[in-house]
N, C-alpha and C positions, 0 to 999 in steps of 0.2 A: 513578441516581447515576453520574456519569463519575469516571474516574480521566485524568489528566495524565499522561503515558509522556516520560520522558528526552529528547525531541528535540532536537538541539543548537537554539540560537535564533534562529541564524541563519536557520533552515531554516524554521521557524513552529511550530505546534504541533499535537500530536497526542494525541487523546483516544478513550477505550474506555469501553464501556459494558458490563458482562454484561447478558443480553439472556435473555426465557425463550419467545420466540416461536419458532413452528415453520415455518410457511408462508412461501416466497420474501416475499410483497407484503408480511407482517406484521414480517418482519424489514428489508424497503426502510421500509418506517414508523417501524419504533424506528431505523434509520438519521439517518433526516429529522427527527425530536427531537432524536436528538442534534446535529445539525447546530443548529436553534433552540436549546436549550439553552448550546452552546458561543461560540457566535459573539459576543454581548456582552462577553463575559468575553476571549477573543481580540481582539475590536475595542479594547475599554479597554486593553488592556496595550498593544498597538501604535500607539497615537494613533488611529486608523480611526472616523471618526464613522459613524454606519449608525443604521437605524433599529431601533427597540426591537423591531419585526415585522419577521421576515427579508426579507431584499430579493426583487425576483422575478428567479426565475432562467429562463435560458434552455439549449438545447443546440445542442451543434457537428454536426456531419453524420454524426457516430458514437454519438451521446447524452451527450457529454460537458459535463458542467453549468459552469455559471458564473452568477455574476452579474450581472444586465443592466446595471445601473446601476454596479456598481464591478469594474471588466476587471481592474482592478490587485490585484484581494482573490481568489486562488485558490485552491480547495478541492478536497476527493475523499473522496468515502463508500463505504466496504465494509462488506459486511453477509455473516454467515453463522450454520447453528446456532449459539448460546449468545453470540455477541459481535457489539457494531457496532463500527465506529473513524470516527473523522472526522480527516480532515488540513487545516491551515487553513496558508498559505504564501505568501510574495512572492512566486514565481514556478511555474511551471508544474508541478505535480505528481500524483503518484497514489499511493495506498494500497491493500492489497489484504491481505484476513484470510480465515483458513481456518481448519477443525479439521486438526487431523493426519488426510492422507489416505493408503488404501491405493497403496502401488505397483503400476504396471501397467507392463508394458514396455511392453505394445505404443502406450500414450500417452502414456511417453518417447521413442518412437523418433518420433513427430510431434511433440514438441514440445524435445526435447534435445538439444542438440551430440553430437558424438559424447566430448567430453571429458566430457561429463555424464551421458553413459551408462555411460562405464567406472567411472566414480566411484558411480554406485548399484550398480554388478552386486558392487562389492567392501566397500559401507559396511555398517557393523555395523547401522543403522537406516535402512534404504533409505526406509521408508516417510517417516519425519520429513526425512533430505534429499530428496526428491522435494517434498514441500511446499512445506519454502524455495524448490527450486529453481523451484515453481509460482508461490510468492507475488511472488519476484522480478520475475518474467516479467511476473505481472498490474501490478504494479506501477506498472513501467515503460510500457506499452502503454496503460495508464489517462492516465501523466501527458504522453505525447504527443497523446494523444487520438485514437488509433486501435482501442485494445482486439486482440481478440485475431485480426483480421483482421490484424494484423500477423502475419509469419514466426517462430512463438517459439522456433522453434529458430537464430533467428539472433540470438538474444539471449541471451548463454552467460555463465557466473559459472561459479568456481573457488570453494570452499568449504572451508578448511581450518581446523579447529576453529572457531570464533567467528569468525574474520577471512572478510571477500566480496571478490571480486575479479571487477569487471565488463568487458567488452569495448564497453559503453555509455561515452565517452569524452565524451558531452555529459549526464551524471547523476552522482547522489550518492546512495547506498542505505546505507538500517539497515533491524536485523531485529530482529525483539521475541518474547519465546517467553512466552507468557503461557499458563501450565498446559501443557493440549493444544489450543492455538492458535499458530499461525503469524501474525504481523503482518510485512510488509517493503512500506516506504516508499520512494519516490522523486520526489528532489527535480530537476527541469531546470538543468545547469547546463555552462556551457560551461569545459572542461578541458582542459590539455594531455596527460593521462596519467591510468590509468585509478584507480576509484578505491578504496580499502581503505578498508572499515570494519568494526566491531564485531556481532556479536550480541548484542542484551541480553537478558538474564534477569528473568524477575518474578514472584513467586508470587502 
């Protein structure tokens, strides 16, 4: 059974599932349900005729999925212990969910600005910002379709209480704390200035 998470609606919609699988491939599978389960219900509300069996999908040169048959219906699945999420969107996007992970410096200093290092060495729960600042990154690199072969320390966010502030100047990001999971979204979009949003809360 999914849950429906606050997405503005502009953006499209975003859906979670708890999940009790353990194994990488077994939690890519309750991903891919949830994708079939969701997408009727997303198609109906948006006009999107599609068929009652998922469409076939194809991937980009980084394994980035899509739909063969409909370019214009964008998605992005993350999967990890105890949750899946699915994002469905007009345009170019990615998703990326975590459990709250431990801090490591030495896999902040590969992967953090330096303004996002000083900000873990002084935060009261370094471990749960290290996550955000993880999930953001995955994020975004998902919804370009490059993944993490992109530079993620050239992809910086400023984190002050619930408010994000990205130096990505063509995206839109929210962040979902769901128990002890991390969810942050992003959507492709062209901007003149960078952009602030909210963290939500959900028990």
């Amino acid at each position: 059974m999914s849950d429906r998470l606050p997405l503005p609606a502009e953006w499209g919609a975003l859906y979670a599932a708890a999940i009790s699988e353990t194994l990488k491939q077994e939690q890519h599978e309750a991903a891919h349900r949830l994708l079939q389960e969701c997408l009727p219900q997303y198609a109906r509300e948006y006009g999107i005729s599609v068929p009652e069996a998922p469409p076939v999908l194809s991937f980009g040169k980084m394994g980035k999925p899509s739909f063969r048959e409909y370019p214009e219906l964008h998605f992005n699945l993350s999967h990890c212990s105890g949750l899946a999420v699915c994002l469905f969107s007009g345009v170019e996007c990615g998703v990326d969910c975590e459990s709250i992970r431990k801090y490591k410096p030495r896999t902040a200093q590969r992967v953090c600005t330096p303004q996002e290092i000083a900000a873990l060495q002084t935060a009261e729960n370094p471990d749960l910002l290290f996550t955000r600042f993880w999930t953001l990154k995955e994020s975004y690199v998902k919804a370009i379709g490059i993944g993490i072969s992109h530079p993620l320390h050239e992809v910086g966010f400023v984190i002050a209480g619930d408010s994000i502030v990205s130096n990505c100047s063509d995206a839109s990001f929210m962040q979902f704390l769901l128990e002890d999971h991390i969810v942050s979204v992003c959507v492709l979009k062209k901007m003149e200035a960078q952009t602030v949003v909210k963290m939500e809360k959900s028990n």
